[in-house]
C-alpha positions in Angstrom: -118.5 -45.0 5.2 -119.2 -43.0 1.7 -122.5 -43.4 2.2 -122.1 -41.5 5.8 -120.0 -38.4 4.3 -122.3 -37.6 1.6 -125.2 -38.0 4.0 -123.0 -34.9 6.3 -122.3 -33.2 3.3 -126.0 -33.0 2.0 -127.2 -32.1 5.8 -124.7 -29.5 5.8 -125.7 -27.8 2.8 -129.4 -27.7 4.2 -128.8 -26.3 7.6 -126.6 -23.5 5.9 -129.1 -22.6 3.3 -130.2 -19.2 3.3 -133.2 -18.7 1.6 -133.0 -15.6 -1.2 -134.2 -12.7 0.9 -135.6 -11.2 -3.1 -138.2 -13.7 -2.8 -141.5 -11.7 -1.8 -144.5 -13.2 0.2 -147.3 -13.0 -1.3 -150.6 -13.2 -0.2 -153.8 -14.3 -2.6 -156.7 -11.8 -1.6 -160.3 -12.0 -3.2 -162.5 -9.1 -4.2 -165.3 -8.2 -6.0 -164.9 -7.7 -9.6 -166.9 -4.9 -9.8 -167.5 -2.8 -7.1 -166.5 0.8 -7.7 -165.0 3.3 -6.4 -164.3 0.6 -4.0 -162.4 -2.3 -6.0 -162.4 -2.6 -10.0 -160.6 -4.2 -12.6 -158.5 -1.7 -14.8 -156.7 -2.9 -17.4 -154.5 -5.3 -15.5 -154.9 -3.9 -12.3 -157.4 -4.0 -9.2 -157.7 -0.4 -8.0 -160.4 1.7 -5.9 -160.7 3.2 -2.9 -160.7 -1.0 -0.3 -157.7 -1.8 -3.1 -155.4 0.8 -2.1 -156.8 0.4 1.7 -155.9 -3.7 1.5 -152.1 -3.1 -0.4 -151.1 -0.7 2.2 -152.1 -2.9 4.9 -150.2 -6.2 3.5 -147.1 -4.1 2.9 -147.4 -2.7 6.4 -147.6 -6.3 7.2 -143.9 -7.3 5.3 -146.0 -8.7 2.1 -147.0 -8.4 -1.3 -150.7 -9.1 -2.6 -151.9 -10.4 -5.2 -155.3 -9.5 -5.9 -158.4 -12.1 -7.1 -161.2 -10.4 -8.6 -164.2 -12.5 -9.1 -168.3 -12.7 -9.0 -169.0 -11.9 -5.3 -170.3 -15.2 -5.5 -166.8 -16.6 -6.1 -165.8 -14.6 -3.8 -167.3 -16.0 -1.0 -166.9 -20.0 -2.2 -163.1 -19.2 -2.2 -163.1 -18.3 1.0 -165.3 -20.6 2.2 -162.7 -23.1 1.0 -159.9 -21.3 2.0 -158.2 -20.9 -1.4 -157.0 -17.4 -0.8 -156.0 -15.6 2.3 -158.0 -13.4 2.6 -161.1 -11.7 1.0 -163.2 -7.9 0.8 -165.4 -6.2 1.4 -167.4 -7.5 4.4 -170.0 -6.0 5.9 -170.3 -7.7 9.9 -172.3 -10.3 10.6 -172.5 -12.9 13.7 -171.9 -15.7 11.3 -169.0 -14.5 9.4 -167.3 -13.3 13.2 -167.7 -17.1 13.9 -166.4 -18.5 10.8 -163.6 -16.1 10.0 -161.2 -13.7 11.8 -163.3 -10.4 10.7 -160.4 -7.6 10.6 -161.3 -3.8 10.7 -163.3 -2.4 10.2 -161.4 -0.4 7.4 -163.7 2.4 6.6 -167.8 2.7 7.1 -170.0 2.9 3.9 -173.5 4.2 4.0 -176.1 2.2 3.1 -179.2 4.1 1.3 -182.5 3.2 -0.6 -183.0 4.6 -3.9 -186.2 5.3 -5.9 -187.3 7.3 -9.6 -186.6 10.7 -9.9 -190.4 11.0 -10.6 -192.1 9.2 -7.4 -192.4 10.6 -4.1 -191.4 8.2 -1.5 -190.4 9.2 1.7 -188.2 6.2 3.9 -187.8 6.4 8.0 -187.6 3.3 9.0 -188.7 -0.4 8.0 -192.5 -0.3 8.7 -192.1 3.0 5.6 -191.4 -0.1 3.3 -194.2 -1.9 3.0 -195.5 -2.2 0.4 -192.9 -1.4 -1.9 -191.2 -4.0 -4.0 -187.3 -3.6 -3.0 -184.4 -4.8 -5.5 -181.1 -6.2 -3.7 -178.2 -8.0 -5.4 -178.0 -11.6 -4.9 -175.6 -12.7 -2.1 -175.4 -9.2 -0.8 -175.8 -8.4 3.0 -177.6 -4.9 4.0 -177.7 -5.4 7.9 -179.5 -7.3 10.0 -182.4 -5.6 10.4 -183.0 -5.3 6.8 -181.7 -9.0 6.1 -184.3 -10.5 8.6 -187.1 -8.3 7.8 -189.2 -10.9 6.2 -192.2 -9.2 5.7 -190.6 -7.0 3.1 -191.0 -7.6 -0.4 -187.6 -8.1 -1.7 -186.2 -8.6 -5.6 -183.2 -10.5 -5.2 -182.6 -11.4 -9.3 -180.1 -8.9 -9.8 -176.8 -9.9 -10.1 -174.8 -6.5 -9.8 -175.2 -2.8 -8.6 -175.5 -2.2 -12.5 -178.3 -4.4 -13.1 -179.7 -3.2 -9.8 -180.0 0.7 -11.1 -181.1 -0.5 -14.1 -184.4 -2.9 -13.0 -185.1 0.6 -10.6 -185.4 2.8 -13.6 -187.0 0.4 -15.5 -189.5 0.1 -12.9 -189.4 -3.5 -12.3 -188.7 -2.3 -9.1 -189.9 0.8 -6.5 -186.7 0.8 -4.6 -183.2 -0.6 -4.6 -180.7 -0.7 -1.6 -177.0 -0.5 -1.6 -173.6 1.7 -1.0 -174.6 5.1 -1.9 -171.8 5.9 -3.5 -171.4 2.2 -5.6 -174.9 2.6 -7.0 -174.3 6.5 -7.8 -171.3 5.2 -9.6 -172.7 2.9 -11.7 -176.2 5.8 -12.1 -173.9 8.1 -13.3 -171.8 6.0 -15.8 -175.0 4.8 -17.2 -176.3 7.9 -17.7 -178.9 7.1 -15.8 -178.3 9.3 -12.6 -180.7 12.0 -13.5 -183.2 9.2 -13.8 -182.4 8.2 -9.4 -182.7 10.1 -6.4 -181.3 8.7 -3.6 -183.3 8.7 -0.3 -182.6 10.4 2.7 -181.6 10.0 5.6 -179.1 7.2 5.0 -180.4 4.0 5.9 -177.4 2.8 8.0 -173.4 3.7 8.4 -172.0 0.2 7.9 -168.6 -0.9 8.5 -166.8 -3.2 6.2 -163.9 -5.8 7.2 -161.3 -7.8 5.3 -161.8 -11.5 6.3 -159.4 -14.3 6.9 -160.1 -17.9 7.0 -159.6 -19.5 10.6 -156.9 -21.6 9.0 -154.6 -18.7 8.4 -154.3 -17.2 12.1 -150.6 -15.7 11.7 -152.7 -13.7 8.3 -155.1 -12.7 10.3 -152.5 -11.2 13.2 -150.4 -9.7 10.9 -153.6 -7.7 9.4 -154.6 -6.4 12.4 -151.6 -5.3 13.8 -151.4 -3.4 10.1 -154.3 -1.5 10.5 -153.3 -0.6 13.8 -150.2 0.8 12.3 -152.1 2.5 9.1 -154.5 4.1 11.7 -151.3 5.5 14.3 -149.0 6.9 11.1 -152.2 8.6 9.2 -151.7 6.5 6.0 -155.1 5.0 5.8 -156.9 9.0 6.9 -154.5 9.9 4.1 -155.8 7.3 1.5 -159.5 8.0 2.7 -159.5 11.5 2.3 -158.0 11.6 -1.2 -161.2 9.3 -2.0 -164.1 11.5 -0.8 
């Protein structure tokens, strides 16, 4: 019979406890180490332009983050594995729709080619490319058309936007790829910038997504209907415009 009353006592005390409502969720989202003005580590902090764009959303979503900056590389593998929750900054492709819930897109980026300030290279279209010997960062995507152009002489040793500028000046390479405004960053911080032009027209407006492992559905909801939000109230036009 004792056994029986401390079994109803114990029951009791679970089915009338109320978890603290102080204790945050928290959701585990990977990034790019280095990527400015997008996402960057400061100090102690992630911050740039997708940063702010991804906190506003999980708060809009009833969460807290907590940011993972890592090697795109890494970045990738942990959310291949599903160790985080969700990951940025993706630029859309038919095999990441299939293997994650793609959300956004957030904002567009243009995506230029880049040459010496002292050659004269003038870039239309693919078939203006050959020819040219084209630096890309490893494990970087640039678009389909440029992705599955395999008569193109592509570099893919470099390992960051940093190192890319930096083979292009060199002249390891005639002409790098990549976010305008991620591979003027790292020109100008170099003090290298006067040493780049970058090629016009742009090559292609690409838009970028925050993805979200299939195992994580409710995330993935809660995202979306977050960015619907940000887009309706004018937080996320606010956040853009006080980047340009």
């Amino acid at each position: 019979m004792r056994w029986r009353v401390l079994v109803a006592i114990v029951t009791a005390g679970l089915l009338f406890h109320v978890p603290s409502s102080d204790a945050a969720e928290v959701w585990r989202i990977a990034c790019d180490d280095n990527f400015p003005p997008y996402n960057f580590v400061d100090g102690d902090k992630v911050v740039g332009l997708d940063a702010e764009i991804v906190a506003a959303l999980v708060k809009q979503a009833g969460a807290e983050v907590d940011f993972e900056p890592q090697p795109w590389s890494r970045v990738q593998d942990m959310l291949e594995r599903g160790e985080v929750d969700a990951a940025f900054q993706f630029v859309g492709r038919p095999d990441r729709f299939e293997k994650y819930f793609m959300i956004g897109p957030h904002r567009m980026g243009r995506t230029v080619f880049a040459a010496r300030s002292d050659r004269d290279i003038a870039v239309r279209g693919l078939d203006d490319l050959r020819g040219y010997r084209i630096g890309t960062v490893r494990g970087y995507t640039y678009g389909a058309a440029f992705d599955g152009a395999t008569h193109l002489s592509k570099d893919m040793t470099a390992g960051d936007n940093l190192q890319l500028v930096r083979m292009l000046v060199a002249g390891r390479v005639d002409l790098i790829i990549g976010d305008r405004e991620a591979l003027m960053h790292f020109a100008r911080n170099a003090g290298l910038h006067t040493q780049m032009q970058v090629l016009q027209p742009a090559f292609s407006e690409v838009p970028r997504y925050i993805a979200v492992p299939r195992s994580k559905p409710e995330i993935a909801a809660r995202l979306e209907k977050a960015l619907t939000d940000l887009r309706r109230n004018g937080r996320l036009a606010e956040i853009l415009r006080r980047w340009e």
